[in-house]
N, C-alpha and C positions, 0 to 999 in steps of 0.2 A: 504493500500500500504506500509505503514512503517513499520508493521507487518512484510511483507510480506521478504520485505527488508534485515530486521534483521533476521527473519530465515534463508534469503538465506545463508547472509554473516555468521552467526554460522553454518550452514550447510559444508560450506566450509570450515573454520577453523577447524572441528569437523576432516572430513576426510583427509586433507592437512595434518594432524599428526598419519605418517605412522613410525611405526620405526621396522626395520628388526630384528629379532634377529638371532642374529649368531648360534647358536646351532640349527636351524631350516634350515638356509643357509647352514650349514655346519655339517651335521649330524656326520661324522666321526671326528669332529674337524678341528682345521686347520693345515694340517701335513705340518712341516716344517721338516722334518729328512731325507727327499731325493732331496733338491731340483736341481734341473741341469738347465744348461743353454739349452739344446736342448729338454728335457723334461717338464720342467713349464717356465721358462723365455721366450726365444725364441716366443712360441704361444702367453703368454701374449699380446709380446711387434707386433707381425704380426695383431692381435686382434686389439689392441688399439693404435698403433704409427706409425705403416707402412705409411698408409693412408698420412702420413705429413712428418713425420722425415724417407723417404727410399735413396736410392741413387741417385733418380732420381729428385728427390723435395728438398731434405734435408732444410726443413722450418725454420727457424731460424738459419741457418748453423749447423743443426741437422742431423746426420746420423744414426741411431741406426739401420740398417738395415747390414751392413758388422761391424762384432764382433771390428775391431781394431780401430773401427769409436765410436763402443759403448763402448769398453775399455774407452777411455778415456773421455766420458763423465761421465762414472762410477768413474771415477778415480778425476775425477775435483766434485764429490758432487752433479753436477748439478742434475744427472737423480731422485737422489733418493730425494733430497731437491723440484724435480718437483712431485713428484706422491706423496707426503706427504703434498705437499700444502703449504711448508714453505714461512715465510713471504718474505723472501731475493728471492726467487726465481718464475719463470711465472708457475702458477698453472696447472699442466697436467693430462688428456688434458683437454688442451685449448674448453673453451667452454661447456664442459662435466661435468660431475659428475666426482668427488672423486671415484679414484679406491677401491674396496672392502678391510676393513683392510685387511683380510686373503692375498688378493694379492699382496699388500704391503708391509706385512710382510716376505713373500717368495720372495721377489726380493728384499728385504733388507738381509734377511738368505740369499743368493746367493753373494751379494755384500759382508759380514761380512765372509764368505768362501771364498774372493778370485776373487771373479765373475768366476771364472774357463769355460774354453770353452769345456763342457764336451756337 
């Protein structure tokens, strides 16, 4: 039985360590040289934020759902201090996994252009 035990528990450990690799995720790499807010940001955030922070919920007095509501929490650090997981701020989302670097990274390139409502 303690055999049996410890294979399990190594068994688990064994496959519990799965690690992505980004060039497999992201065959073309991860293009940041276009990003827009109505063409990569926008779906992102409908994707993964709607659901909690929309105009009708706005969960944490969070709106990213109308652009002048997501202005300024673009503008305040918050949004991008939350999808990078920083220590000062509530790790989003909430509950979930860490958004993909590559996604990250394009809605920080988006933010670092301006946040622009293109």
């Amino acid at each position: 039985m303690r055999k049996f035990l410890i294979l399990l528990i190594g068994s688990l450990a064994f496959y519990s360590c799965y690690y992505d690799v980004e060039e497999e995720l992201y065959p073309d790499g991860c293009r940041t040289d276009n990003v827009t807010y109505s063409g990569i940001v926008q779906p992102i955030l409908q994707d993964k934020c709607y659901a909690c922070h929309n105009s009708s919920l706005q969960l944490g007095g969070v709106d990213l759902q109308q652009f002048d509501s997501l202005q300024k929490v673009v503008d305040s650090g918050k949004l991008l201090a939350a999808i990078k997981h920083e220590a000062d701020a509530e790790p989003m989302p909430q509950g979930g996994a860490k958004l993909p670097e590559c996604t990250i990274l394009r809605i920080e390139t988006w933010i670092n252009n301006g946040a622009p409502n293109d």
